[in-house]
C-alpha positions as CSV (number, residue, x, y, z in Angstrom):
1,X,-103.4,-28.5,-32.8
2,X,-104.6,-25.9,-35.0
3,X,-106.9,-23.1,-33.2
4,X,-109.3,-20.4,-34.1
5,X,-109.3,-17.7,-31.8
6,X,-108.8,-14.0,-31.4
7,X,-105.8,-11.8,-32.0
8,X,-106.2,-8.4,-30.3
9,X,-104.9,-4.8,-32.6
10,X,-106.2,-1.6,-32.1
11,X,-105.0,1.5,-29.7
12,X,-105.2,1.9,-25.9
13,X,-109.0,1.5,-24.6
14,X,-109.9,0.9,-28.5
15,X,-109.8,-2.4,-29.1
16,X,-110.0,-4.5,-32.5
17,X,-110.3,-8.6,-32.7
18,X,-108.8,-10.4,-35.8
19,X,-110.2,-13.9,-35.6
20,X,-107.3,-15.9,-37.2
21,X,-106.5,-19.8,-37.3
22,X,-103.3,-20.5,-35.7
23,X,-101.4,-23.0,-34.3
24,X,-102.1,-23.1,-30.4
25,X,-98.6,-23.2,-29.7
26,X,-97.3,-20.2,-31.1
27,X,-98.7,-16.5,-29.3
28,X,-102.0,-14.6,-29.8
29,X,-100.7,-11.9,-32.2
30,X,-97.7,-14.2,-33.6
31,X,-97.9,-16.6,-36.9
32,X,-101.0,-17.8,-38.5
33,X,-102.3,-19.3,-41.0
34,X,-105.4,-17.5,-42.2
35,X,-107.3,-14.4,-41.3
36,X,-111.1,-15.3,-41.6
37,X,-112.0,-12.1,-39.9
38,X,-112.8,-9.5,-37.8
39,X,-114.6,-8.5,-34.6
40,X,-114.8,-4.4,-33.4
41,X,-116.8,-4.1,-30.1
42,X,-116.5,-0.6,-30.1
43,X,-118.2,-0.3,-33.2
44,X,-120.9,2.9,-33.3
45,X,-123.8,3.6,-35.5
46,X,-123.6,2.2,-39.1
47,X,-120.1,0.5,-38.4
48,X,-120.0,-3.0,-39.3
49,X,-119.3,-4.8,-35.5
50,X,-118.5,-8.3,-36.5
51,X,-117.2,-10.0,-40.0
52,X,-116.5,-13.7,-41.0
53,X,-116.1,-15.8,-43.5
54,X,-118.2,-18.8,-42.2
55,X,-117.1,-21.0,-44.9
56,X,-114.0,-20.9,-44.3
57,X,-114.4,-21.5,-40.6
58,X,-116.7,-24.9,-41.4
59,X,-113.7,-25.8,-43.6
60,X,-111.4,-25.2,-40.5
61,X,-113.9,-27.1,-38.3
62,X,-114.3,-30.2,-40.5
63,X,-110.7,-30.4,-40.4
64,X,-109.9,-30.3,-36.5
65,X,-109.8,-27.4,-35.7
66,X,-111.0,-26.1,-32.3
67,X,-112.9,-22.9,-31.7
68,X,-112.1,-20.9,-28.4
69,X,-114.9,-19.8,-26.4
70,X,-114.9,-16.0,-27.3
71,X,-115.0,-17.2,-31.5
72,X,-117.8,-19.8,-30.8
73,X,-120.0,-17.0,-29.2
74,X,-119.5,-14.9,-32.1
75,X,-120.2,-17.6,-34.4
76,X,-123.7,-18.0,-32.6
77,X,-123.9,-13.9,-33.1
78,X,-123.4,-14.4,-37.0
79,X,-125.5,-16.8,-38.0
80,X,-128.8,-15.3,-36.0
């Protein structure tokens, strides 16, 4: 089953999201198949917190994907 969920980067105490689609079987920062993009919430000031490509995550939807609980929050946060 294909997945869209988060893959953590960033340093120690500093975190940075990629949301990626993936297959669920393979691990969180491991092989996917497309970055659709990114969540910072550390982000200060005029820093751009949250980024995504919501086409491309309808286009993953219609096709079977499954969002995880995290990535369907944001996606409420986006469209507001």
């Amino acid at each position: 089953m294909v997945v869209i969920r988060l893959a953590r980067g960033g340093a120690k105490k500093n975190p940075y999201y990629r949301v990626m689609v993936a297959d669920q079987r393979k691990s969180t920062n491991g092989r996917f198949v497309e970055q659709l993009g990114f969540y910072n919430p550390t982000a200060r000031g005029q820093e751009e917190a949250l980024r995504l490509d919501l086409a491309r995550v309808e286009h993953w939807v219609s096709q079977g994907a499954q969002l995880s609980p995290r990535v369907r929050k944001l996606m409420k946060d986006a469209t507001k």
